[in-house]
C-alpha positions in Angstrom: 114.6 -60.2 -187.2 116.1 -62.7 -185.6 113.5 -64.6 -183.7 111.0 -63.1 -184.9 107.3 -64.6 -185.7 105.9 -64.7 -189.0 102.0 -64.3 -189.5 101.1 -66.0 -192.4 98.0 -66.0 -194.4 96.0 -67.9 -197.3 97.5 -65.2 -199.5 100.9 -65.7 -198.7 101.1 -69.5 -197.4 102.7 -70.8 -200.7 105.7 -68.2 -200.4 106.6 -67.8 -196.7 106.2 -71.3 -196.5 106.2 -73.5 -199.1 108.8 -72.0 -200.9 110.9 -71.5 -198.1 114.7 -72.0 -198.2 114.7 -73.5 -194.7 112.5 -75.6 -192.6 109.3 -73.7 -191.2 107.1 -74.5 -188.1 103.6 -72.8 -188.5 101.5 -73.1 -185.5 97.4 -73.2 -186.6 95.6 -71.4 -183.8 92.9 -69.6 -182.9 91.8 -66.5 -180.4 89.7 -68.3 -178.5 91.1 -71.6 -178.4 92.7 -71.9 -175.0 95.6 -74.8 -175.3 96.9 -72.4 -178.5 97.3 -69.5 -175.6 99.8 -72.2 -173.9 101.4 -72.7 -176.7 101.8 -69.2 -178.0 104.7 -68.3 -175.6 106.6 -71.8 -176.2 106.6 -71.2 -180.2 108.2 -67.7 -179.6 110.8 -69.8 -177.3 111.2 -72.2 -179.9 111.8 -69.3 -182.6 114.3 -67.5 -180.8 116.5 -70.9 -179.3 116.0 -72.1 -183.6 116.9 -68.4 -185.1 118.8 -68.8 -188.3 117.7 -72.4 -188.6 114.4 -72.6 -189.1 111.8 -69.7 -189.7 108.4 -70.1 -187.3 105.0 -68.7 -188.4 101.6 -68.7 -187.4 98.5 -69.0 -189.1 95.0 -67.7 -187.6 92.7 -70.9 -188.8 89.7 -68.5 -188.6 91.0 -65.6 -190.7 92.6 -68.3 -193.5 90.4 -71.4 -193.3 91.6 -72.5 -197.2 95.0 -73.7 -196.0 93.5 -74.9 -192.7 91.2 -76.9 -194.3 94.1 -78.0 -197.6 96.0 -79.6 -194.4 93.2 -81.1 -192.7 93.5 -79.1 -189.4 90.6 -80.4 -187.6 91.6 -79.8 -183.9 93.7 -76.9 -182.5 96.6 -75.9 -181.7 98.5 -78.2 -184.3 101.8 -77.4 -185.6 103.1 -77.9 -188.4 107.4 -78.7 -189.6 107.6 -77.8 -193.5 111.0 -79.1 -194.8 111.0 -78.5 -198.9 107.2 -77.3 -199.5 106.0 -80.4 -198.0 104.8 -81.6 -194.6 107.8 -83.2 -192.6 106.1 -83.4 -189.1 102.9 -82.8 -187.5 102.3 -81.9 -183.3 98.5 -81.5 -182.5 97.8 -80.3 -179.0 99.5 -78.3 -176.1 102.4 -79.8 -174.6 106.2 -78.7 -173.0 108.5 -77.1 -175.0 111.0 -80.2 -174.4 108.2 -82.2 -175.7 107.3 -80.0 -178.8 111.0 -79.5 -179.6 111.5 -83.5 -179.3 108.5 -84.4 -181.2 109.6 -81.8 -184.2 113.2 -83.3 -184.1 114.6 -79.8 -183.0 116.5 -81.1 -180.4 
């Protein structure tokens, strides 16, 4: 499973994520948001260079809009870095994978 992409959901937010041994990244996007298309493929990237370190999920804003709306998500795609249940860093917007992986302290 290494590398792999988690979808998670209102239902099972609280233990994919919060409860989570190791950091997560979940990436709030959307089907028809563009800029979350350009970010899709860099996220996968991101999971596979980060396998074993941290666990990366995504979370369709428009299928689970109560843990869109609990974070505030008002603009698309953001991302998300969950360190012990609780928000450790926050990307909103498309932008490099060097850039993303800088800004999330990855690197």
């Amino acid at each position: 499973m290494a590398g792999d992409i988690l979808e998670v959901t209102d239902a099972n937010f609280q233990g994919e994520v919060l409860d989570s041994d190791v950091p997560v990244i979940v990436d709030f996007w959307a089907a028809w948001c563009g800029p979350c298309r350009m970010v899709g493929p860099i996220v996968e990237e991101i999971a596979k260079d980060q396998a074993g370190k941290v666990k990366v999920a995504k979370l369709n804003v428009d299928e689970n809009r109560e843990t869109a709306t609990k974070y505030g998500i008002m603009s698309i795609p953001t991302i998300l870095l969950f360190d012990k249940g609780a928000v450790a860093k926050q990307v909103v917007g498309a932008m490099p994978k060097n850039a993303l992986v800088q800004e999330l302290g990855l690197s």
